[in-house]
PDBQT receptor file of N, H, CA, C and O in Angstrom, charges set to zero:
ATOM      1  N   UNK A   1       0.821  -1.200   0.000  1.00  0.00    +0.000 N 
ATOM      2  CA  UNK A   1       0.000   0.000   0.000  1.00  0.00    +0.000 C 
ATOM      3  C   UNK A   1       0.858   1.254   0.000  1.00  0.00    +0.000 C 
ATOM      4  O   UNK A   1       0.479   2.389  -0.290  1.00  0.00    +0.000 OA
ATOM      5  N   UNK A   2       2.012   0.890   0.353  1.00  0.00    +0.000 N 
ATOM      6  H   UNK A   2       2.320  -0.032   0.588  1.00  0.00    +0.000 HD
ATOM      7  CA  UNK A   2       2.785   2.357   0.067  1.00  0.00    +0.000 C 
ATOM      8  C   UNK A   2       2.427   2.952   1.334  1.00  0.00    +0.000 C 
ATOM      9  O   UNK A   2       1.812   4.017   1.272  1.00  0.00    +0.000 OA
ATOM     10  N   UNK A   3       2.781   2.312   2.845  1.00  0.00    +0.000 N 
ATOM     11  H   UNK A   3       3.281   1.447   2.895  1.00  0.00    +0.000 HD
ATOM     12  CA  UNK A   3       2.129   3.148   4.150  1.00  0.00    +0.000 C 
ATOM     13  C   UNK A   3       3.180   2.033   4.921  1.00  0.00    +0.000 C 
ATOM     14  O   UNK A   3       3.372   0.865   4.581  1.00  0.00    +0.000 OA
ATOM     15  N   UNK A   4       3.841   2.823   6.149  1.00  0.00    +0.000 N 
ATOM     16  H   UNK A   4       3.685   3.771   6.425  1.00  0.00    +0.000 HD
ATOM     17  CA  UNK A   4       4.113   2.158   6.870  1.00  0.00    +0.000 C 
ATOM     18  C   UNK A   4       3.312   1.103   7.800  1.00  0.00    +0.000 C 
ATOM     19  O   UNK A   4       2.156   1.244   8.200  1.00  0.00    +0.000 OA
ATOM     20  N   UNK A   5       4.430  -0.298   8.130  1.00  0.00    +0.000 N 
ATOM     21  H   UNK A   5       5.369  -0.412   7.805  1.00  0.00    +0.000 HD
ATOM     22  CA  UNK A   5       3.430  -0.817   9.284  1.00  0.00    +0.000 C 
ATOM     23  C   UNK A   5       2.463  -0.415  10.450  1.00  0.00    +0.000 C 
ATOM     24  O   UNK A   5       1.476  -1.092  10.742  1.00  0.00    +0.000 OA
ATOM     25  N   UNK A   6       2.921   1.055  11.269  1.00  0.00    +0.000 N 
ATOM     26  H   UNK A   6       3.722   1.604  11.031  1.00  0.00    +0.000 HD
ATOM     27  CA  UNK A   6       2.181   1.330  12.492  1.00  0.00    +0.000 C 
ATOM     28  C   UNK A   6       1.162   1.907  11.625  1.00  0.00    +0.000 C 
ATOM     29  O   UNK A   6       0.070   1.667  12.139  1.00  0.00    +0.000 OA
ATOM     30  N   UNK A   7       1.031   2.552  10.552  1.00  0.00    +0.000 N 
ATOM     31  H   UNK A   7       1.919   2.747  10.135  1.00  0.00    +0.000 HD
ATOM     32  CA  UNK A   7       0.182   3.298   9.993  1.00  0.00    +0.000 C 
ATOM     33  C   UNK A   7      -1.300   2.547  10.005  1.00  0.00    +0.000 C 
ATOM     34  O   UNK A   7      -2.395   2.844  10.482  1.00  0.00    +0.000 OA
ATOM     35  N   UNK A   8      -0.720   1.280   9.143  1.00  0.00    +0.000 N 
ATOM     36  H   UNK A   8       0.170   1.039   8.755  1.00  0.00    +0.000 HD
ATOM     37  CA  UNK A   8      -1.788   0.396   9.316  1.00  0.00    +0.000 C 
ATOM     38  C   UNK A   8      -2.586  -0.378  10.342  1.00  0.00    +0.000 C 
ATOM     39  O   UNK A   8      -3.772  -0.703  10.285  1.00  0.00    +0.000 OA
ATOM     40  N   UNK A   9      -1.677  -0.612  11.310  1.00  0.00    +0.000 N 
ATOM     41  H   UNK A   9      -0.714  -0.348  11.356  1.00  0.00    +0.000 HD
ATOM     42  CA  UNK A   9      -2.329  -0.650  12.397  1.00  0.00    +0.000 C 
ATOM     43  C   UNK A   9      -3.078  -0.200  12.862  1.00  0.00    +0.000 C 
ATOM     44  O   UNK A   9      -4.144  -0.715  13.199  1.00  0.00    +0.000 OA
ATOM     45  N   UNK A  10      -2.685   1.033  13.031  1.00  0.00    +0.000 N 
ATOM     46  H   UNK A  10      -1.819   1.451  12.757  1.00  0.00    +0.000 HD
ATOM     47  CA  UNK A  10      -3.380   2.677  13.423  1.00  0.00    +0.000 C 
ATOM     48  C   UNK A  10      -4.674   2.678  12.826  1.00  0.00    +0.000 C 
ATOM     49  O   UNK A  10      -5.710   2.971  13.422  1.00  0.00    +0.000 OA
ATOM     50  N   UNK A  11      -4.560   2.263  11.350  1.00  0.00    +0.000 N 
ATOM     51  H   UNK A  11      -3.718   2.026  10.865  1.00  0.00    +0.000 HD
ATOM     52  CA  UNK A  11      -6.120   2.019  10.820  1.00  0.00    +0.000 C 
ATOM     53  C   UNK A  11      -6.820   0.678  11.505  1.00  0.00    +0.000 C 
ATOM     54  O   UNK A  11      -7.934   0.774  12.020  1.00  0.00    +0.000 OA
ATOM     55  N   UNK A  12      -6.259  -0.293  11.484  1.00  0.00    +0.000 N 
ATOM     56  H   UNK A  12      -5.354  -0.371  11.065  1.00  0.00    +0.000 HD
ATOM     57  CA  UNK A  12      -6.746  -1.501  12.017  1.00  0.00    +0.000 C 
ATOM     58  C   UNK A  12      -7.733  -1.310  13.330  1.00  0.00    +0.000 C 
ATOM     59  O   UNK A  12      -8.895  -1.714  13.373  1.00  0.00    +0.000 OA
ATOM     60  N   UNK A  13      -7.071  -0.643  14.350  1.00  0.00    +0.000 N 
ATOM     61  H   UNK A  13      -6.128  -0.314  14.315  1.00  0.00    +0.000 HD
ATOM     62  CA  UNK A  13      -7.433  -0.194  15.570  1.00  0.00    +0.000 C 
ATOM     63  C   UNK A  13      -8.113   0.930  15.691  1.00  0.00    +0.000 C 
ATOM     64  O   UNK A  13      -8.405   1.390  16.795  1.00  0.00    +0.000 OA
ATOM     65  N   UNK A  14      -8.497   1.593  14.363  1.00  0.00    +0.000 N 
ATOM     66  H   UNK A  14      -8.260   1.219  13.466  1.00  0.00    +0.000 HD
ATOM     67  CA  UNK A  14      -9.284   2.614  14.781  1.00  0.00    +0.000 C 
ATOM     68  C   UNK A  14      -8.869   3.857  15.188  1.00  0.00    +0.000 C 
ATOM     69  O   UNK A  14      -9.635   4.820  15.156  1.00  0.00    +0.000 OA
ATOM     70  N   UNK A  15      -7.314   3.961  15.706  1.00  0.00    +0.000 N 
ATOM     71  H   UNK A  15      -6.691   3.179  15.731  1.00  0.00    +0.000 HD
ATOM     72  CA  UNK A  15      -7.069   5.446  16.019  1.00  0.00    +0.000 C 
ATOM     73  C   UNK A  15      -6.329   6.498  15.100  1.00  0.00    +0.000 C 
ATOM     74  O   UNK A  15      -5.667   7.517  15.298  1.00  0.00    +0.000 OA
ATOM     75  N   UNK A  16      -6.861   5.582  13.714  1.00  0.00    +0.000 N 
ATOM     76  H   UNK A  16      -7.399   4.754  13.553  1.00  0.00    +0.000 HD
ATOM     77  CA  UNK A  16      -5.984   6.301  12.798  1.00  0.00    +0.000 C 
ATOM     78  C   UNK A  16      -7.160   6.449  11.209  1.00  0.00    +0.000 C 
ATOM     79  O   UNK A  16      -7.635   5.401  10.770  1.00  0.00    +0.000 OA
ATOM     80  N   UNK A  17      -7.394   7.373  10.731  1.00  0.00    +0.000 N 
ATOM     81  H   UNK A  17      -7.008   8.224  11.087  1.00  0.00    +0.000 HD
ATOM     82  CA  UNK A  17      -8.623   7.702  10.064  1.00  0.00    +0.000 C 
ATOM     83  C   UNK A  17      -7.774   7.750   8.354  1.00  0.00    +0.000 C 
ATOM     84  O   UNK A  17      -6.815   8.514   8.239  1.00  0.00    +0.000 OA
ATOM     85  N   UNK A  18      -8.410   6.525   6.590  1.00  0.00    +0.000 N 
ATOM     86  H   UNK A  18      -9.189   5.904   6.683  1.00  0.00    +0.000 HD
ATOM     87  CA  UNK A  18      -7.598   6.370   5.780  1.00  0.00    +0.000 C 
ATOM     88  C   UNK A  18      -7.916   7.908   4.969  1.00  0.00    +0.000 C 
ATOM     89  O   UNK A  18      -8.803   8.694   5.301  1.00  0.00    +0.000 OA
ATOM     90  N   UNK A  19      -7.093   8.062   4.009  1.00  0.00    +0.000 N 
ATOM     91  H   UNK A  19      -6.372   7.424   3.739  1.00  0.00    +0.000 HD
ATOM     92  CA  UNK A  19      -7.446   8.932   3.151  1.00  0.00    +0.000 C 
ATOM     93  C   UNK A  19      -7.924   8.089   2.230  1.00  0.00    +0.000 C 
ATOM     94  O   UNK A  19      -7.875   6.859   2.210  1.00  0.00    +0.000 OA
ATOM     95  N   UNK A  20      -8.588   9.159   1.148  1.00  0.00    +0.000 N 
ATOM     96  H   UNK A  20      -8.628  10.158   1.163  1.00  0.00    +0.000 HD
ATOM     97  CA  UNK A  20      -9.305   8.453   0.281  1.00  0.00    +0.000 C 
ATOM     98  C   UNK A  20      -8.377   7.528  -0.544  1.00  0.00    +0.000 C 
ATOM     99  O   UNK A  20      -8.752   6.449  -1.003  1.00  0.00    +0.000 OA
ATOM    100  N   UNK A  21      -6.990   8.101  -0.712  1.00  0.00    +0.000 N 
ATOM    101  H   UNK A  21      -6.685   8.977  -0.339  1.00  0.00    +0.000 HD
ATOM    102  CA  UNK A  21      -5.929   7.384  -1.789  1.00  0.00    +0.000 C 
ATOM    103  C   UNK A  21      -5.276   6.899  -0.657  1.00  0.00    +0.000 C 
ATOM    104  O   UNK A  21      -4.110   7.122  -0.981  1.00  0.00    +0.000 OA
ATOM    105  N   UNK A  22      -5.228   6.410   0.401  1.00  0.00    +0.000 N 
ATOM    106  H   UNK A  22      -6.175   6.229   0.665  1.00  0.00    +0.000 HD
ATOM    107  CA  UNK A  22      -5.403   5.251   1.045  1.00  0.00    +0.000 C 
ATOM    108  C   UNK A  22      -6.016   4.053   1.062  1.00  0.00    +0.000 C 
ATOM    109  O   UNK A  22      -5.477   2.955   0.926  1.00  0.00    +0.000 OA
ATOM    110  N   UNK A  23      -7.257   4.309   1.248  1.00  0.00    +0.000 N 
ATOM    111  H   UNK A  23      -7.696   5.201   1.359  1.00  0.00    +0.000 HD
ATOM    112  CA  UNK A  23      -8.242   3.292   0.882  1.00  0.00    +0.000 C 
ATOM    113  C   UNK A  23      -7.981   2.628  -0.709  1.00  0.00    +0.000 C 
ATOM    114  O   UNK A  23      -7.564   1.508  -1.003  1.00  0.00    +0.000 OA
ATOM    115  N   UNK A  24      -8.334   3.599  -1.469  1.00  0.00    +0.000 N 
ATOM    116  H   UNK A  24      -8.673   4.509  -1.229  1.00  0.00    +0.000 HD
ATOM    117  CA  UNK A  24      -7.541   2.841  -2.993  1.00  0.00    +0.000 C 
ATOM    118  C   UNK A  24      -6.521   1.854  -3.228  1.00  0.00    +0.000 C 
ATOM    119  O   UNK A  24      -6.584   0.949  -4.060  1.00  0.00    +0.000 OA
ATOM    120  N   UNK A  25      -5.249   2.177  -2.158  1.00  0.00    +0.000 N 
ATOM    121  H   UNK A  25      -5.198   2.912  -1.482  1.00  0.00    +0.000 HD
ATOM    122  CA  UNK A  25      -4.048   1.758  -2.229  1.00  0.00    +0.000 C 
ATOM    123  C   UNK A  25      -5.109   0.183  -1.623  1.00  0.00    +0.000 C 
ATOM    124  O   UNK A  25      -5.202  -0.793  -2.368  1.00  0.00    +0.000 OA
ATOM    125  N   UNK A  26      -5.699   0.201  -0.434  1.00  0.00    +0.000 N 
ATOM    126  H   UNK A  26      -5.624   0.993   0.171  1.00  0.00    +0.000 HD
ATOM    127  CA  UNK A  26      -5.762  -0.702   0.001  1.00  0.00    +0.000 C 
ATOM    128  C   UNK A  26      -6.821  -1.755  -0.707  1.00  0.00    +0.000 C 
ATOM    129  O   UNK A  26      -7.030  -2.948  -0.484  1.00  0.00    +0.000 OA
ATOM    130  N   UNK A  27      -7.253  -1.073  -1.404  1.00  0.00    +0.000 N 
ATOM    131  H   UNK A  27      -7.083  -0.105  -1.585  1.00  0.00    +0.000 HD
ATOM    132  CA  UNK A  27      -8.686  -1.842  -2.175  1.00  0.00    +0.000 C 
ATOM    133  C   UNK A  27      -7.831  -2.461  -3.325  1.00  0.00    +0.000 C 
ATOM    134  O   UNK A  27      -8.140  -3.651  -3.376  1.00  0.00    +0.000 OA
ATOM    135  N   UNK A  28      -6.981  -2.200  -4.179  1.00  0.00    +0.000 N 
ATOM    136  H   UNK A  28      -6.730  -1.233  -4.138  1.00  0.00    +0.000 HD
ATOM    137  CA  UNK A  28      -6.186  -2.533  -4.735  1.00  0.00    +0.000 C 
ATOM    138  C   UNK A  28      -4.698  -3.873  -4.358  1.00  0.00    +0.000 C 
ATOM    139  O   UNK A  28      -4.291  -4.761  -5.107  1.00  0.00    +0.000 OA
ATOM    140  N   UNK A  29      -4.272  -3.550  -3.094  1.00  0.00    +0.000 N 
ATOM    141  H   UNK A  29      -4.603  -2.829  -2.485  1.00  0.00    +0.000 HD
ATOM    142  CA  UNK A  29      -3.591  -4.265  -2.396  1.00  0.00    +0.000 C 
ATOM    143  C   UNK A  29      -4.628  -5.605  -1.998  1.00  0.00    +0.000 C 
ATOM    144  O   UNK A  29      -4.244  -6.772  -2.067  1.00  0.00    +0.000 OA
ATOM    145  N   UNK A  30      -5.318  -5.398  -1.786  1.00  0.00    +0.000 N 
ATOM    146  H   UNK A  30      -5.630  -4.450  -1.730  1.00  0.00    +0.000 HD
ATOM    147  CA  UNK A  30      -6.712  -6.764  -1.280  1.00  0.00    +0.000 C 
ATOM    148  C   UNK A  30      -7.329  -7.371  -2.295  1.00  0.00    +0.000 C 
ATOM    149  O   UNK A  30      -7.878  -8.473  -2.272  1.00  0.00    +0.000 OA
ATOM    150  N   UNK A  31      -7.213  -6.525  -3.309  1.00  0.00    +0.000 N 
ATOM    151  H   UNK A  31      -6.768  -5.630  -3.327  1.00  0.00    +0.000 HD
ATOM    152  CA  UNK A  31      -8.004  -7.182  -4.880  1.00  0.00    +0.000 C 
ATOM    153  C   UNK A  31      -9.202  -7.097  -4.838  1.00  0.00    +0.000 C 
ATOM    154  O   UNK A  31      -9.719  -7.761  -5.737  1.00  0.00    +0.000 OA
ATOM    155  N   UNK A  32     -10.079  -6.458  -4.051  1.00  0.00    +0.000 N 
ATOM    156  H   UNK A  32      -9.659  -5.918  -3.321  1.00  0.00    +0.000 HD
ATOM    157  CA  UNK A  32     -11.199  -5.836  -4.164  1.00  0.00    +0.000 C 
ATOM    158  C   UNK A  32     -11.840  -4.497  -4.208  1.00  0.00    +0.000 C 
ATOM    159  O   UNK A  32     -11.443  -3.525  -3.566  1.00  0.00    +0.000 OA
ATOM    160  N   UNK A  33     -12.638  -4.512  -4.837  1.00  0.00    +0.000 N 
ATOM    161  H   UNK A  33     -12.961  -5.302  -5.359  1.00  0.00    +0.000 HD
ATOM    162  CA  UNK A  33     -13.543  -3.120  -5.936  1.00  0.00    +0.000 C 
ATOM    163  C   UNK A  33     -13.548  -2.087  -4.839  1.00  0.00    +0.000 C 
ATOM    164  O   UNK A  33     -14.273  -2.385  -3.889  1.00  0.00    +0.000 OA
ATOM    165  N   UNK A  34     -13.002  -1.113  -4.763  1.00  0.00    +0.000 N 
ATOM    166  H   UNK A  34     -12.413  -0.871  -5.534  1.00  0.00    +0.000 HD
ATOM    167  CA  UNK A  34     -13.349  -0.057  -3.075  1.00  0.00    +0.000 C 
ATOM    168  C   UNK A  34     -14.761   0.258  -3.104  1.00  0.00    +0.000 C 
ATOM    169  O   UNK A  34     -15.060   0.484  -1.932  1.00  0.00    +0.000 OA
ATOM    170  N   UNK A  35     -15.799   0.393  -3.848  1.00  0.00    +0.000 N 
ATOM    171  H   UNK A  35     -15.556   0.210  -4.800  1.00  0.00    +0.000 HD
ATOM    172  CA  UNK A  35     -17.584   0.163  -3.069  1.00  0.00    +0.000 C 
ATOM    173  C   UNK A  35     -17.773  -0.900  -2.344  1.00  0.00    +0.000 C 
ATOM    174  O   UNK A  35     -18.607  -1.013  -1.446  1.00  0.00    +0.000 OA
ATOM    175  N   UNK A  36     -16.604  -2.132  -2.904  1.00  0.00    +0.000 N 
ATOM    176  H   UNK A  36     -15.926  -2.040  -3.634  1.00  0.00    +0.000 HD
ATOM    177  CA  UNK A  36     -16.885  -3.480  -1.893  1.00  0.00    +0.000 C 
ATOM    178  C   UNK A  36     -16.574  -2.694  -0.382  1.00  0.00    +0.000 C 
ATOM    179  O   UNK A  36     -17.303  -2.330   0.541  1.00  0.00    +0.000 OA
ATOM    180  N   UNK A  37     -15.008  -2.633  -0.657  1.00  0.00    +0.000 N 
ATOM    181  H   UNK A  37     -14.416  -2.929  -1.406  1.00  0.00    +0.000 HD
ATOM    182  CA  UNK A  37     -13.808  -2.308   0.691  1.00  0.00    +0.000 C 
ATOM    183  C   UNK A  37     -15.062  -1.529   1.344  1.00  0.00    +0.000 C 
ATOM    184  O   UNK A  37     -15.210  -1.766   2.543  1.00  0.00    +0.000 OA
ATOM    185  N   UNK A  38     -15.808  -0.815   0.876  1.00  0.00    +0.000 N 
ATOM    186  H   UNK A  38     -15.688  -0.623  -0.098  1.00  0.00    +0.000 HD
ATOM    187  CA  UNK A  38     -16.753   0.301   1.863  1.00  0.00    +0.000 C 
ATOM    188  C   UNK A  38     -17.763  -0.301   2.455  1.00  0.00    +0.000 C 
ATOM    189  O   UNK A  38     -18.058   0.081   3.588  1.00  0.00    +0.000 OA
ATOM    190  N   UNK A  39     -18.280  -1.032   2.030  1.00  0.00    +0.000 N 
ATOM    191  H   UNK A  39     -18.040  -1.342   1.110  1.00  0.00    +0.000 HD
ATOM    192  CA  UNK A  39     -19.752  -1.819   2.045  1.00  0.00    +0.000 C 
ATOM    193  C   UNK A  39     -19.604  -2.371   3.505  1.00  0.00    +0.000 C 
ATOM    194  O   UNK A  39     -18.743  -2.899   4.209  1.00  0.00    +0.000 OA
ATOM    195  N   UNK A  40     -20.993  -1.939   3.583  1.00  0.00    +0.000 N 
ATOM    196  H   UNK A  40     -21.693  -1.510   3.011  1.00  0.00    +0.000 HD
ATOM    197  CA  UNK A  40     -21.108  -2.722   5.226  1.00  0.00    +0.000 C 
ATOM    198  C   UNK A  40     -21.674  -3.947   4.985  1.00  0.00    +0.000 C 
ATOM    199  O   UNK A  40     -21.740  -4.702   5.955  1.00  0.00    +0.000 OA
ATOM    200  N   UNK A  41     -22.117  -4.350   3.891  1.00  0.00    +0.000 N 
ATOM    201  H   UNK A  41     -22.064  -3.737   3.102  1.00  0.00    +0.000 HD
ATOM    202  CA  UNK A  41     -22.291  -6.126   3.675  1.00  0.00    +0.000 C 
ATOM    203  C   UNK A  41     -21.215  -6.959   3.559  1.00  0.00    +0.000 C 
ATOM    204  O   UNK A  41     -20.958  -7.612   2.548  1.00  0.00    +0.000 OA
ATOM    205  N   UNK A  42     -20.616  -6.953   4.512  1.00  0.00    +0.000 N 
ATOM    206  H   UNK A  42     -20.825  -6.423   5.333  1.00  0.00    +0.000 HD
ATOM    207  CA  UNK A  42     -19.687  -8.024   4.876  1.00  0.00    +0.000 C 
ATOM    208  C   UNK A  42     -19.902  -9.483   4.384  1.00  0.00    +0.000 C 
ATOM    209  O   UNK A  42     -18.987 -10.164   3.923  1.00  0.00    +0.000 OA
ATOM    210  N   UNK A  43     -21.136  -9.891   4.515  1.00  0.00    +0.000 N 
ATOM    211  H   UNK A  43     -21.880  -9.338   4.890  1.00  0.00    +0.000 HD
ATOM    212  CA  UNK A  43     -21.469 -11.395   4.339  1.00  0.00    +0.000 C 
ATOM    213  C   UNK A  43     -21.473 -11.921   2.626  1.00  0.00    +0.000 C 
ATOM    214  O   UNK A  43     -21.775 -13.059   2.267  1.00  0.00    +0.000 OA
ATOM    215  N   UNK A  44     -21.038 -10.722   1.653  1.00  0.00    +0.000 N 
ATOM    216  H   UNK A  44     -20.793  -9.797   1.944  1.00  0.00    +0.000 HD
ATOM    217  CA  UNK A  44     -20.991 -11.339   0.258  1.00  0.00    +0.000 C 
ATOM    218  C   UNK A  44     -19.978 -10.839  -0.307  1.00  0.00    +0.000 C 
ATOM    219  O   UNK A  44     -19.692 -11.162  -1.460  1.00  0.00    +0.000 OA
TER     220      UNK A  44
């Protein structure tokens, strides 16, 4: 993702808020569509 390790953490845990070209990096890094990465339907 182009972000250090604590960074991500920091998101993991909540005390750290992504930017939008964050999230990208990460929707991309995961191989999924970022409306997925957003989606609160977890279950599909």
């Amino acid at each position: 993702m182009g972000v250090d390790r604590a960074y991500v953490s920091g998101l993991e845990t909540g005390r750290r808020n992504p930017t939008v070209l964050t999230l990208w990096h990460a929707s991309l890094a995961l191989g999924v569509e970022l409306p997925k990465l957003l989606s609160k339907d977890v279950g599909s």
